[in-house]
Structures are given as C-alpha cells and as structure tokens.
N, C-alpha and C positions, 0 to 999 in steps of 0.2 A: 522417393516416398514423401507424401504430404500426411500431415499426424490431422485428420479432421475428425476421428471418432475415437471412442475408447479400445477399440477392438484394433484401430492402426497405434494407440499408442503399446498396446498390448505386443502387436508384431511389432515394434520397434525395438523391445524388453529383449523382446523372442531371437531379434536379429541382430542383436548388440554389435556383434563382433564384425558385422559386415559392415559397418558405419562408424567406427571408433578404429582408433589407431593404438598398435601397444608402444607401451612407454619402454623405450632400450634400457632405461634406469631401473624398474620396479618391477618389469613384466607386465604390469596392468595395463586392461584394455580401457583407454579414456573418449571422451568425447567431450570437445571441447566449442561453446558457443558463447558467441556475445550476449549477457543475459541483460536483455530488455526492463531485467525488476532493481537490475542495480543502478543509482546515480554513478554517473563519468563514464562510463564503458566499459565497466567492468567484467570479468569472463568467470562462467561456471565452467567445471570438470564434472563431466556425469561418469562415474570410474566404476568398471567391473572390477570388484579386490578378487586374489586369489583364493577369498575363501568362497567363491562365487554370490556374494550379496555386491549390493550397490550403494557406492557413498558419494558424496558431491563434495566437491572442495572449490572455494572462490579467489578470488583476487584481481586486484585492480593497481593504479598507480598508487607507489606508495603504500600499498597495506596488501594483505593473505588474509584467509583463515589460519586458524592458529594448528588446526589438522583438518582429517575428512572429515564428515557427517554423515551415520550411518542412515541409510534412508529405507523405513521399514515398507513403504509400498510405491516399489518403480513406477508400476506403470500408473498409479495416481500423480505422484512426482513430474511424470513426463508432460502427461495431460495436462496437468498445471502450468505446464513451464511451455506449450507447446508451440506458441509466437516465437521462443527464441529459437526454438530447437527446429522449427520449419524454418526459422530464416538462414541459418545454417545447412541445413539440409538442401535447400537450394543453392545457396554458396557453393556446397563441392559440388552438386549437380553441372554447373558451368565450366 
C-alpha cells in the first residue's frame, strides 16, 4: 500500500491491524515508523488502544514522550504523516 490520497489514508485507518504488529506487553496494535518531522531519527508509534481510538507515542535517543497522545482524527493524522508512513510501508514491503 502506497498512502497518495485521503481515501488510501482512510483504507489504512480501515486496515490497521494488517500493517501494525501487537505489542506482547500491552495487547495493542502499534505501527511503528521513522518519523521524517523529528530531528535525529526519531520513531513515532501510531497505536490502536484497546479502547479502539488512536494515539501516537514518540521517541528518540535519549528522550520519550512522557505517554501517548490521543489523536482525535486518524486518518487526518495519517495523511499528514504520510512520507514517513509510506517509507515504512515499503520497508516491510521488501
């Protein structure tokens, strides 16, 4: 999957669980990519919580978020984010 319109970020919301890995810890479904908006190389978590909403959690060398971040509209979020989120998407593609 390549995210070039709002209707593929939309099926990406839609197909969460087929692109994200659950976490043995937490249950949650995460999706994890190098986000292109942080300085050093820093990684976002795009996280399905069990209470089926979406929050994002960051971190880099040396520093976290301090929790998640509830994110009130995915597939805006996605579409925004969608450079890192395709450069990843083709990572596991390979």
């Amino acid at each position: 999957m390549i995210i070039r319109t709002l209707k593929d970020a939309k099926q990406f919301i839609d197909d969460f669980k087929k692109y994200a890995s659950v976490d043995p810890n937490d249950r949650k479904y995460k999706f994890t990519f190098k986000d292109l908006n942080i300085y050093a190389g820093g990684k976002t978590e795009l996280i399905l919580g069990t209470d089926k909403e979406f929050y994002n959690y960051s971190y880099g060398q040396n520093w976290t978020d301090k929790s998640e971040s509830h994110i009130d509209d995915p597939v805006r979020y996605v579409w925004e984010n969608r450079k890192s989120i395709n450069a990843e998407l083709k990572q596991n593609s390979l």
